[in-house]
VOPAGU-2260 file (C-alpha; in pm, 1 decimal, decimal comma):
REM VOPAGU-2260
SITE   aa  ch    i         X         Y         Z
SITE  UNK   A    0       0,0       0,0       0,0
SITE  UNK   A    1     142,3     363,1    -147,9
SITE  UNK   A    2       7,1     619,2     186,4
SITE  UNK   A    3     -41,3     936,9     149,5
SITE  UNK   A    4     -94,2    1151,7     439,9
SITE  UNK   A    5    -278,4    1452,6     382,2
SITE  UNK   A    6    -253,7    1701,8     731,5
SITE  UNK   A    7    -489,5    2030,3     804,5
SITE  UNK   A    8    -347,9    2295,0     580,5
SITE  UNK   A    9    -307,2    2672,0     704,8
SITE  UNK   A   10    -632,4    2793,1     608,0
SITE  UNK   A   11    -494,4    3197,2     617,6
SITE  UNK   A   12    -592,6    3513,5     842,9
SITE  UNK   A   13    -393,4    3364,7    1157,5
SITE  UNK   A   14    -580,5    3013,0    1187,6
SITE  UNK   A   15    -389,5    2767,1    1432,1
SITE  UNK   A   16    -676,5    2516,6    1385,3
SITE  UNK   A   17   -1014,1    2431,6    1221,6
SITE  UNK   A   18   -1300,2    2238,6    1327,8
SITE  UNK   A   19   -1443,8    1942,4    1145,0
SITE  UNK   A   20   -1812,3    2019,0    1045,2
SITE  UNK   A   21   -1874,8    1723,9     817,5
SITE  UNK   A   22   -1735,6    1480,3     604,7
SITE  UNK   A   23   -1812,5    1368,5     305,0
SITE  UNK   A   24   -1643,2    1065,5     264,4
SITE  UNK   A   25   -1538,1     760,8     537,4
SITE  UNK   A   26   -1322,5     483,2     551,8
SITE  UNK   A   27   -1301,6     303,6     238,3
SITE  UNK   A   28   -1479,0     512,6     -32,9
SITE  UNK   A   29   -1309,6     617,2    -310,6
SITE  UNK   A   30   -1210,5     986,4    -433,1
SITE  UNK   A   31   -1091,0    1160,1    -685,8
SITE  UNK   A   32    -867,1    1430,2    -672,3
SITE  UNK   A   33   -1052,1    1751,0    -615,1
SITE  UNK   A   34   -1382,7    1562,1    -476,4
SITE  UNK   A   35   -1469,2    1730,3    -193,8
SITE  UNK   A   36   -1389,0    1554,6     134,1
SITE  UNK   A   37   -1439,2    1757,1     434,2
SITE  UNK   A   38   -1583,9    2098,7     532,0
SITE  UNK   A   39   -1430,1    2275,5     842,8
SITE  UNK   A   40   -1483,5    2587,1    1052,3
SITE  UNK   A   41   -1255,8    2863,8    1140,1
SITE  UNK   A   42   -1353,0    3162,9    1326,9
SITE  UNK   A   43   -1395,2    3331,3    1011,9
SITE  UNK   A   44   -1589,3    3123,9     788,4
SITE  UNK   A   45   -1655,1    2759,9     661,0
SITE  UNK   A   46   -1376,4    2626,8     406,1
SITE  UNK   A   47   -1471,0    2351,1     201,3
SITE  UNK   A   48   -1184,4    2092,0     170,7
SITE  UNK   A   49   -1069,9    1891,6    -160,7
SITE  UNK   A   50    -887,9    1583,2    -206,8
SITE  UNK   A   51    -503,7    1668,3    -296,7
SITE  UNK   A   52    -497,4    1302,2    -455,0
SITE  UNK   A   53    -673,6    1058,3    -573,2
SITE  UNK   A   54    -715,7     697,6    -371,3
SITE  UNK   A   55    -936,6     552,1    -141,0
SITE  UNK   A   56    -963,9     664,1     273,4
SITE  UNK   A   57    -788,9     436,4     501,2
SITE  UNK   A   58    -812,7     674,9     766,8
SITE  UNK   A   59    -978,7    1004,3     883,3
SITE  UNK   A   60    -884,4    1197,0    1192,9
SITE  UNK   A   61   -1143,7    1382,8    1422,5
SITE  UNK   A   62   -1530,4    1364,4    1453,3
SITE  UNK   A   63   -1768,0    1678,8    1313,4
SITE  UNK   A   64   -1704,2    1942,2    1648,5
SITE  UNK   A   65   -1344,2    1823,8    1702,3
SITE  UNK   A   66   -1059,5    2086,5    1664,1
SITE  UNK   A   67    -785,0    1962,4    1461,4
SITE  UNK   A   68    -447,9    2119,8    1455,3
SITE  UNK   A   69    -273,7    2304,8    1134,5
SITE  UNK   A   70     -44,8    2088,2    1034,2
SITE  UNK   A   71    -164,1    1794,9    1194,8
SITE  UNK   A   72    -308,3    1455,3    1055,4
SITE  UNK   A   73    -669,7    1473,8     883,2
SITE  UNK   A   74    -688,2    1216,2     662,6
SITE  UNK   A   75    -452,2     965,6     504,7
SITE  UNK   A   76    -513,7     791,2     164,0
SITE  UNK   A   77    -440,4     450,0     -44,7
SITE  UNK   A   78    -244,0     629,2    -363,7
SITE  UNK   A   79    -188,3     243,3    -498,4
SITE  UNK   A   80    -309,5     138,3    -830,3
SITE  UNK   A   81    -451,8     332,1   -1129,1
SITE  UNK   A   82    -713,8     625,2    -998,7
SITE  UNK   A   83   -1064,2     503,7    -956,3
SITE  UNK   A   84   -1268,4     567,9   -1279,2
SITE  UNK   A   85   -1602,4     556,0   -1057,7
SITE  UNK   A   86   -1544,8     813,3    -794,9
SITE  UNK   A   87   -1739,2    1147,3    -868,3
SITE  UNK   A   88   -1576,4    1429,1   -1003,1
SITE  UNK   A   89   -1579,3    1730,4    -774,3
SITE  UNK   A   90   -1586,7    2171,2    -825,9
SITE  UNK   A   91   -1274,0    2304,6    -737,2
SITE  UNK   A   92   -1226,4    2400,2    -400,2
SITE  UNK   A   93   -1413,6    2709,4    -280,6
SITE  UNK   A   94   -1472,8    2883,6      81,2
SITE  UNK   A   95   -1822,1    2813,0     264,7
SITE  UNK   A   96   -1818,8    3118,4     480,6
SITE  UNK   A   97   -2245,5    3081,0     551,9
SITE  UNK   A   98   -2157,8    2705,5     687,3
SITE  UNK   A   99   -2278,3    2372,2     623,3
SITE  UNK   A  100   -2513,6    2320,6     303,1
SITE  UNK   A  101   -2925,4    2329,1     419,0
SITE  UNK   A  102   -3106,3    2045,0     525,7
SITE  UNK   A  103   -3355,8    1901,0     336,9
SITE  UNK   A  104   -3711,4    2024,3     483,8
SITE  UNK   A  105   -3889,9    1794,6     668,5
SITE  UNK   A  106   -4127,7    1544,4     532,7
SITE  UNK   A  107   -4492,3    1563,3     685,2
SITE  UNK   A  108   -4597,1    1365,7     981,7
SITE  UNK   A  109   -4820,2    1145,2     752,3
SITE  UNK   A  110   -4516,7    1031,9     537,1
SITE  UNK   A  111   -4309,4    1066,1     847,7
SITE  UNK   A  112   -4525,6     788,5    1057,9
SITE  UNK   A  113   -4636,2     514,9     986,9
SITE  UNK   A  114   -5027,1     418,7    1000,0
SITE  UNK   A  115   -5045,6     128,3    1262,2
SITE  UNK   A  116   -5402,7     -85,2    1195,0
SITE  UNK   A  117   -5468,7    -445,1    1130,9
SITE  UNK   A  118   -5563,3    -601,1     800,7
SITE  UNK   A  119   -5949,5    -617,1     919,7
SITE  UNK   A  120   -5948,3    -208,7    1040,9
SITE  UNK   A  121   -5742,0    -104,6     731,4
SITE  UNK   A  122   -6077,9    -296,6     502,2
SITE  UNK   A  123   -6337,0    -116,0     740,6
SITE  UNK   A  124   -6164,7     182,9     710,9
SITE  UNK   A  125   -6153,8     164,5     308,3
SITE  UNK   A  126   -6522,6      35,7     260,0
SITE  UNK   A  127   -6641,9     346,4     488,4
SITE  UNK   A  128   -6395,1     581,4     292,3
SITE  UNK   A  129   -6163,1     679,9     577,7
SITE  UNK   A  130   -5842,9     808,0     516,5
SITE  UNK   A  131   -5645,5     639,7     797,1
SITE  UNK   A  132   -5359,3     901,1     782,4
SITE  UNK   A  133   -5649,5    1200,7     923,1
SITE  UNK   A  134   -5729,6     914,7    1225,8
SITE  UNK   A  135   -5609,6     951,3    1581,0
SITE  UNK   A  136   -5556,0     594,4    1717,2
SITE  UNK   A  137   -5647,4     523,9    2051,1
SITE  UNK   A  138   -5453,3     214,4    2056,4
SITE  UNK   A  139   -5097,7     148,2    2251,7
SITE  UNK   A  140   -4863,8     393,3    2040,6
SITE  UNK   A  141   -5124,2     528,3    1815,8
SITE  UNK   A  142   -5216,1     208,3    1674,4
SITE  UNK   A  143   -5589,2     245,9    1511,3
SITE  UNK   A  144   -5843,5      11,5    1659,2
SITE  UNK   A  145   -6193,9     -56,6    1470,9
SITE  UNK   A  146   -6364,3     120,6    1759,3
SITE  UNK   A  147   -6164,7     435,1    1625,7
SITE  UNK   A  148   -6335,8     360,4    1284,0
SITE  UNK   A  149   -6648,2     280,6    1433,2
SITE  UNK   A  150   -6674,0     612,3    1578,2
SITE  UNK   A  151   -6535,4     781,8    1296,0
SITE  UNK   A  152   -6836,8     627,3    1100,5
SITE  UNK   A  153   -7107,7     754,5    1374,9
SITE  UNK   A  154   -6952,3    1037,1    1371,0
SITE  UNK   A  155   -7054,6    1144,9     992,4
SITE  UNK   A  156   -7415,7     950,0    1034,5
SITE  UNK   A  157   -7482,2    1218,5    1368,8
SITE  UNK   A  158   -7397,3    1036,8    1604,3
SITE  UNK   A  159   -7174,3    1145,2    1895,1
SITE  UNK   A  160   -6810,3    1024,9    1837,1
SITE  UNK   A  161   -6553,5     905,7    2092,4
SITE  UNK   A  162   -6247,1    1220,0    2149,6
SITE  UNK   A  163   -5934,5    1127,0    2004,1
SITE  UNK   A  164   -5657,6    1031,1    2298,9
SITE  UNK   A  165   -5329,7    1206,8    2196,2
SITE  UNK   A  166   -4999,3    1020,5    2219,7
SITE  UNK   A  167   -4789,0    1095,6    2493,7
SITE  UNK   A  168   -4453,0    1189,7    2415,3
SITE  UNK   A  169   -4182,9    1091,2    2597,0
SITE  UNK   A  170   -3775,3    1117,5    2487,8
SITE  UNK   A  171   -3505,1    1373,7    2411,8
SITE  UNK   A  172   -3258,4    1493,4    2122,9
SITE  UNK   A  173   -2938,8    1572,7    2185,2
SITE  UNK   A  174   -2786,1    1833,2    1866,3
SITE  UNK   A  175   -2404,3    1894,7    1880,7
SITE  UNK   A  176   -2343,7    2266,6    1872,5
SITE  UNK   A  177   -2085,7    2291,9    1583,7
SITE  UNK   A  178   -2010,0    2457,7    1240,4
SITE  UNK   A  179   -2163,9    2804,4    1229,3
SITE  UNK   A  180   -2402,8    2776,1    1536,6
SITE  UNK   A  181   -2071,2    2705,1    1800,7
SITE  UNK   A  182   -1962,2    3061,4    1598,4
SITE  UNK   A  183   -2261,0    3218,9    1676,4
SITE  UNK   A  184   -2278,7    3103,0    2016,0
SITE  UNK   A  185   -1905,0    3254,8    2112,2
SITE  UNK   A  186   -1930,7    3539,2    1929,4
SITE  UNK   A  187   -2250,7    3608,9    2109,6
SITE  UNK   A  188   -2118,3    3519,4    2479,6
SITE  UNK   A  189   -1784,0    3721,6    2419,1
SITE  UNK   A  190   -2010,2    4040,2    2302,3
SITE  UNK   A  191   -2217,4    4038,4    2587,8
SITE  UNK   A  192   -1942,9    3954,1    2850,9
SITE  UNK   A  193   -1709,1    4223,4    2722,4
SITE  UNK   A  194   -1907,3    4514,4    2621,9
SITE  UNK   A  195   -2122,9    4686,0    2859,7
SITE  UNK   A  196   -2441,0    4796,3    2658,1
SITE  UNK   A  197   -2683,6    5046,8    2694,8
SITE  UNK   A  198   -3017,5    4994,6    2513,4
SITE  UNK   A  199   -3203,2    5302,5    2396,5
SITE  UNK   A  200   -3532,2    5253,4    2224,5
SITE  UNK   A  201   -3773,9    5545,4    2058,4
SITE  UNK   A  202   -4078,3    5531,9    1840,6
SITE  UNK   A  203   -4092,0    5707,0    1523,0
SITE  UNK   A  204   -4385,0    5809,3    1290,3
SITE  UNK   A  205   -4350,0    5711,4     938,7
SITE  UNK   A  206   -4653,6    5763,7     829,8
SITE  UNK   A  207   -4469,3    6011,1     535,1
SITE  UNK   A  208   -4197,7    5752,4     458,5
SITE  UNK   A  209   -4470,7    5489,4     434,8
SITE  UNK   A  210   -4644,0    5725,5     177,1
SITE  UNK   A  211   -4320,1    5755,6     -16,5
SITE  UNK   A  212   -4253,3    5432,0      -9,1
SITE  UNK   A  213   -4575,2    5294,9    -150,3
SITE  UNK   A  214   -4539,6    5562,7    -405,5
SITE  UNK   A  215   -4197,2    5463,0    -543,1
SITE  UNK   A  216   -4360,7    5095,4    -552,7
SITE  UNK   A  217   -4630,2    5221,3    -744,1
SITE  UNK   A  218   -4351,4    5341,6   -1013,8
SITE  UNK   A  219   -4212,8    5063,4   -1024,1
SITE  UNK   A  220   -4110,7    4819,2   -1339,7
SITE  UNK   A  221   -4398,3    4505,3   -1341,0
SITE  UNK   A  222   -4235,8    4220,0   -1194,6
SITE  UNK   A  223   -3934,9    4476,6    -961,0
SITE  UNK   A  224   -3885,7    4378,6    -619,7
SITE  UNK   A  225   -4105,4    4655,6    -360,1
SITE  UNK   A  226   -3877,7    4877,5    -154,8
SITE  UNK   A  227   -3922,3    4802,6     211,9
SITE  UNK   A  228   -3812,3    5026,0     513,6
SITE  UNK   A  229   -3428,9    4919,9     507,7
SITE  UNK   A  230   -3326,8    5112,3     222,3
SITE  UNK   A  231   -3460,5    5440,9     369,0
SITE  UNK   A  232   -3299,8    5358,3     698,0
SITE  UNK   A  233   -2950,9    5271,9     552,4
SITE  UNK   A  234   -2980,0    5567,6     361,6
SITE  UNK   A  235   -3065,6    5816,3     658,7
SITE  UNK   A  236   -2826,5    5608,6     854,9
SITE  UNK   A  237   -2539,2    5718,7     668,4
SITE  UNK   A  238   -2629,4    6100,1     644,1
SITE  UNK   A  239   -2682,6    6086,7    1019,9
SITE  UNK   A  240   -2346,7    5923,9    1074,8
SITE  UNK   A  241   -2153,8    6217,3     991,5
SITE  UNK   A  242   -2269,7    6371,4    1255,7
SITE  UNK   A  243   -2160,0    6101,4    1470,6
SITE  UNK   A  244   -1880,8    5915,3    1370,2
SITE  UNK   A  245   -1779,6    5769,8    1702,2
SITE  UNK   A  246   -2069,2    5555,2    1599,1
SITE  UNK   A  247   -1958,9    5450,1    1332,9
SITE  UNK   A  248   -1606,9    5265,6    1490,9
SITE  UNK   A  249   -1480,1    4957,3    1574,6
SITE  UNK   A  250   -1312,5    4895,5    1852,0
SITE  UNK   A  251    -930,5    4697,2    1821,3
SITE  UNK   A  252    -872,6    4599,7    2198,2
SITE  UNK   A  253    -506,2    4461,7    2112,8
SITE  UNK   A  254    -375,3    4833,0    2026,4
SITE  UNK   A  255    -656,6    4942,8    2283,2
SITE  UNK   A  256    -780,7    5226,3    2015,0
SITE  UNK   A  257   -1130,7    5304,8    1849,5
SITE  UNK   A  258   -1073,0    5314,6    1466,5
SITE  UNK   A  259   -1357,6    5573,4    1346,4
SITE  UNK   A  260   -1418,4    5480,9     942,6
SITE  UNK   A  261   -1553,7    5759,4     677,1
SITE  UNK   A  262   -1692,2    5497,5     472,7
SITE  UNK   A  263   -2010,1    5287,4     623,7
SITE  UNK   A  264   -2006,5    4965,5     579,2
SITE  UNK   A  265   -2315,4    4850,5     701,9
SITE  UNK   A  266   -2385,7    4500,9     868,8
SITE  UNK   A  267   -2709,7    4356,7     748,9
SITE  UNK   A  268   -2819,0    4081,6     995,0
SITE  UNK   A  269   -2992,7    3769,9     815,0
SITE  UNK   A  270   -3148,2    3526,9     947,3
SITE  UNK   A  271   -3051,0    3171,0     763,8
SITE  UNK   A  272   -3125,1    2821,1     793,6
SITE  UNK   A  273   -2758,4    2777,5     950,2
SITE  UNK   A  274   -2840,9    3077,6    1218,8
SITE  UNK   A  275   -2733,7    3431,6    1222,0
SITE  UNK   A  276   -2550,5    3588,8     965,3
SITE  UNK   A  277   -2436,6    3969,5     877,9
SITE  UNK   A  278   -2341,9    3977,0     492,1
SITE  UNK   A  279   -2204,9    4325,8     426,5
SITE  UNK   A  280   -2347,4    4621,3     219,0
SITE  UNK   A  281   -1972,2    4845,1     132,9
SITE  UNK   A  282   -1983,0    5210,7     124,2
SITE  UNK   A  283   -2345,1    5263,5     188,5
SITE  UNK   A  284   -2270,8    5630,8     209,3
SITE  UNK   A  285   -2201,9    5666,0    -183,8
SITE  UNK   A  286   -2476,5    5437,4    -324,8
SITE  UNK   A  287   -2839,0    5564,3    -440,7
SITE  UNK   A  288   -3148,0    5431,8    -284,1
SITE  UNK   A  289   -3241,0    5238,5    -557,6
SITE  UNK   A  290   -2913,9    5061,6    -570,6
SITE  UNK   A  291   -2907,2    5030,1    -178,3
SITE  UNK   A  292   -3204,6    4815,1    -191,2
SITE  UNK   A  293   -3034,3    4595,6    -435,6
SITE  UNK   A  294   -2715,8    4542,3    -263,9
SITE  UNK   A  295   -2900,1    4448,9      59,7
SITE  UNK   A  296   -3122,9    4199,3    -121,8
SITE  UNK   A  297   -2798,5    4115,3    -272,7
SITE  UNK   A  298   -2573,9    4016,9      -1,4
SITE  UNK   A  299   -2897,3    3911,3     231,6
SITE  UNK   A  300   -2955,2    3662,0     -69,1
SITE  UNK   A  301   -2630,6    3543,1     -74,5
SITE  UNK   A  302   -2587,1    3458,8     252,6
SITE  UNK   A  303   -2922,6    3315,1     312,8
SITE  UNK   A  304   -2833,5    3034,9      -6,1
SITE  UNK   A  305   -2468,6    2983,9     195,4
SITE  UNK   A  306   -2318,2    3157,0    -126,7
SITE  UNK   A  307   -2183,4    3436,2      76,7
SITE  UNK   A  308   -1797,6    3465,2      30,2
SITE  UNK   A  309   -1556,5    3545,9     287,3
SITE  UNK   A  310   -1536,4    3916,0     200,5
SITE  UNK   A  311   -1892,1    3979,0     182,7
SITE  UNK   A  312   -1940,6    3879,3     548,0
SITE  UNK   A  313   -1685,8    4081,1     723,9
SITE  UNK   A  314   -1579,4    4484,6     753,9
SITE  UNK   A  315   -1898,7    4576,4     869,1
SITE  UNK   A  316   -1843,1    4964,1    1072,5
SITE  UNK   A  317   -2226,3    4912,2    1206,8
SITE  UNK   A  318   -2514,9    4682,8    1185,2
SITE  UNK   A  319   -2873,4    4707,6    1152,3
SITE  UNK   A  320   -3128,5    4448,6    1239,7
SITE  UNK   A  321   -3479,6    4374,3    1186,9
SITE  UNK   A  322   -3758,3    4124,0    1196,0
SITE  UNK   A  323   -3980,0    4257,6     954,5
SITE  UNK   A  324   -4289,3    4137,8    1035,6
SITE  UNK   A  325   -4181,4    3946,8    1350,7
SITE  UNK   A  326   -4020,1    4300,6    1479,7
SITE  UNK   A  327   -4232,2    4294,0    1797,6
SITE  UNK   A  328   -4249,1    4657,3    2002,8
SITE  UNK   A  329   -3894,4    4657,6    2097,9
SITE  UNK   A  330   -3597,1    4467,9    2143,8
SITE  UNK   A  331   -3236,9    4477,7    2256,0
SITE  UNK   A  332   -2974,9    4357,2    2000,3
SITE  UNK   A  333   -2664,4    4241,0    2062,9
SITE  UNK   A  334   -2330,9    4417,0    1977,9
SITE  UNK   A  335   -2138,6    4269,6    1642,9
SITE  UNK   A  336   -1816,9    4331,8    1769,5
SITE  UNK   A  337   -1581,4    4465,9    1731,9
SITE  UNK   A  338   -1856,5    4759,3    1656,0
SITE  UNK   A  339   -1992,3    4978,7    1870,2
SITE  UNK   A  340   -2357,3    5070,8    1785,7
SITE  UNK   A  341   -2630,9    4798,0    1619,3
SITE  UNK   A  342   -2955,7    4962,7    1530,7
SITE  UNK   A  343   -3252,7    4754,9    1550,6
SITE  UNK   A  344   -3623,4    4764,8    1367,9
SITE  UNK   A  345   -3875,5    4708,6    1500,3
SITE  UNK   A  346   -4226,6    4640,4    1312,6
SITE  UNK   A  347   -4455,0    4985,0    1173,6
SITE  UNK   A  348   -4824,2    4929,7    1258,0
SITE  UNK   A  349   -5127,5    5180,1    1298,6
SITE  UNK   A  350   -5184,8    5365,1    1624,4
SITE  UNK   A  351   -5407,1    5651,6    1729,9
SITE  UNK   A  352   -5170,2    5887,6    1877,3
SITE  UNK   A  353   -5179,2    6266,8    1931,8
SITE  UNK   A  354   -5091,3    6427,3    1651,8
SITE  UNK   A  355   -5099,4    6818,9    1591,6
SITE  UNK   A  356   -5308,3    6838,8    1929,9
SITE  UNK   A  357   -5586,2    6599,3    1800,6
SITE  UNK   A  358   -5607,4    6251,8    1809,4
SITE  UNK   A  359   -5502,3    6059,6    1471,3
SITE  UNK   A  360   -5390,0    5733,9    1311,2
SITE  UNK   A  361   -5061,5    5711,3    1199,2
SITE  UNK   A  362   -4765,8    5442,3    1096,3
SITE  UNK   A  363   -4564,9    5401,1    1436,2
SITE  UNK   A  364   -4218,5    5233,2    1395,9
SITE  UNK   A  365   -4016,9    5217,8    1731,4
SITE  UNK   A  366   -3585,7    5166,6    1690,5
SITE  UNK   A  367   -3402,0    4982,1    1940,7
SITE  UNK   A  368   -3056,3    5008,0    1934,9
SITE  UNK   A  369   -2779,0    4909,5    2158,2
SITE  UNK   A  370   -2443,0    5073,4    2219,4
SITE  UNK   A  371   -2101,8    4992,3    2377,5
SITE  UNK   A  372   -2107,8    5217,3    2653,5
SITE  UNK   A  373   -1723,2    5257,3    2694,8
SITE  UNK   A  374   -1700,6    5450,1    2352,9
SITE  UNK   A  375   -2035,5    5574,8    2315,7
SITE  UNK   A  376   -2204,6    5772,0    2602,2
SITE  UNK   A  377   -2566,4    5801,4    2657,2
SITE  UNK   A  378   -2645,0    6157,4    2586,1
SITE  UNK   A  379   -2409,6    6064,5    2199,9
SITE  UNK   A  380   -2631,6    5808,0    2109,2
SITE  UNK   A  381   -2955,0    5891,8    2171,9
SITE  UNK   A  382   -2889,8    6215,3    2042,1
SITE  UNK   A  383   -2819,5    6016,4    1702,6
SITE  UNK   A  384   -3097,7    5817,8    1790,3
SITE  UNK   A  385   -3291,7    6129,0    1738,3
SITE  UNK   A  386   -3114,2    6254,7    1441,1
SITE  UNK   A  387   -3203,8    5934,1    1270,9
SITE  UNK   A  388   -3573,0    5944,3    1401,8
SITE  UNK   A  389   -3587,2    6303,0    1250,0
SITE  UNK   A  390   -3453,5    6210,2     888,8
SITE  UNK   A  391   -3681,9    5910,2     900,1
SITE  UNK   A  392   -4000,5    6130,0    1002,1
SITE  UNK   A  393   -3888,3    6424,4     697,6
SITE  UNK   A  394   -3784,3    6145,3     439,0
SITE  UNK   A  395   -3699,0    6425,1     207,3
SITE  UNK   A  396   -3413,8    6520,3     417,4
SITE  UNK   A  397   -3306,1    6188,6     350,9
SITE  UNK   A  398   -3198,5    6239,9      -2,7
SITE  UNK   A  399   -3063,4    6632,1      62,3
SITE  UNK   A  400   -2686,3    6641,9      64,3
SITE  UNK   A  401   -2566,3    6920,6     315,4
């Protein structure tokens, strides 16, 4: 046997190790050079990586969560004999920075379970034209009894019908916090042990915005995506910002110094079917609203179909989050380090409120934003709070350049 030993390679920006998020081959297959054999996680982003050679696996090193060493031992192959004609052939190797590839969604609990009846109740069932799947059995484990079809049957001739027992449940599932989601999870402890935030929350009426926006949909091309609030925001965001650039920082604790940035690179956080993610929209400050609105459907896209690279999800000088619908009254966000500000949205909806001394409806959106209290103090950001809330109320001062 010809073995070739294949160890962790230096995967760039400082990495000392990686951890093993899945593999896609075991003991025994056989690859191809450039099939894709593992994916693993650095603290930047998820790498996917190819086979150097072709041969089959005689041995792999680590389980999906394990850290394994640059440098060290991942997997070894069997370089003997002519290279297998069968084994797939693979993409070249490319960086997963949005993590592991989605899940299939879940099959429905009638093709999940199977029915449980005997021969004799499955016939009664089919003469009296009972779809067994809809039927709650009463039976041990669900099974379905004839009495359940029985009173199924009285049931649709008027007559009272026995209440279906539900199951009880019993058992637990135990899911390995690795890949993206162990990322997450540290990034989010570390940010909330290490910065002090403040949270400041204010409401804001855009009932005007709401008008402009629904007009600018109304102009647009058939078939165009609508504009939603995030555009507007990003774009008062950035005006406002000038006014306040120590909100607009990041925060390098090895040099101990606040690095204030004239550009705004602005954090969109997306929520994916691998967890949180903020893709990045670059230079916000010089891009029109129109093309704002693309570039955040862009990168949101992109990181939501784990097509995100490694670029597009770092740099960010402040974040903004929102729920859309989901947005709730308020909220306090969490820090993305090392930035100092996150601005959160919260849902618009209807509310009588006073309004030029009588009472009136109008489109009520409340911010809640969080800030790192060491750089930014109180009186700073709300007071940008309320520059924000003012630009946002007068969307024409929005789009006039001072």
């Amino acid at each position: 046997m010809s073995r070739f030993v294949f160890k962790m390679p230096d995967l760039g920006e400082g990495t000392v190790a990686a951890e093993v998020v899945e593999w896609k081959v075991k003991v025994g297959d056989a690859v191809k050079e450039d099939q894709i054999i593992a994916e693993v996680m650095t603290d930047k982003a998820a790498v996917e990586i190819p086979a150097p050679v072709s041969g089959r696996v005689v041995a792999i090193t680590g389980q999906p969560g394990d850290m394994v060493a640059v440098g060290s031992e991942l997997i070894a192959f069997d370089t003997s004999g002519a290279p297998p004609a069968e084994a797939p052939a693979a993409p070249a190797p490319r960086p997963a920075p949005a993590g592991p590839a989605p899940k299939a969604p879940p099959v429905s609990g009638a093709a999940r379970s199977r029915v449980m009846a005997s021969p004799a109740t499955r016939r009664k069932a089919h003469v009296a034209g009972v779809d067994l799947a809809t039927v709650n059995g009463t039976g041990p484990g669900g099974r379905i009894s004839a009495q359940d079809i029985e009173s199924i049957i009285a049931g649709k001739s008027g007559a009272v019908a026995r209440p279906a027992v539900r199951a009880l449940k019993s058992g637990t599932e135990e899911i390995k916090v690795i890949g993206v989601r162990r990322v997450i999870a540290e990034r989010m402890s570390a940010a909330k042990r290490n910065i002090p935030h403040f949270a400041y929350v204010e409401e804001v009426d855009v009932t005007e915005l709401e008008s402009l926006r629904q007009y600018l949909n109304a102009r647009q091309p058939k078939g165009a995506p609508s504009f939603t609030y995030l555009p507007f925001l990003v774009a008062a965001l950035t005006r406002v910002l000038e006014e306040f650039p120590q909100c607009n920082a990041i925060y390098d604790p090895e040099r101990n110094v606040i690095v204030r940035h004239a550009a705004v690179h602005v954090g969109v956080a997306t929520q994916t079917p691998d967890g949180l993610k903020v893709p990045v929209v670059r230079n916000a400050e010089s891009r029109s609203l129109a093309d704002l609105a693309s570039e955040i459907r862009r990168v949101s896209e992109a990181a939501r179909s784990n097509k995100a690279t490694r670029d597009e999800l770092v740099g960010s000088t402040i974040t903004v989050t929102s729920l859309g619908r989901l947005g709730g009254i308020a909220s306090t966000p969490v820090i993305n380090a090392p930035e100092v500000a996150i601005i959160g949205v919260n849902k618009a909806v209807e509310r009588p409120v006073v309004f030029n001394g009588a009472i009136a409806v109008r489109r009520i959106m409340n911010l809640s934003s969080s800030f790192d209290h060491r750089f930014v103090d109180g009186f700073d950001g709300a007071a940008m709070i309320q520059a924000l809330k003012e630009r946002l109320e007068h969307p024409a001062t929005i789009f006039i350049q001072e």
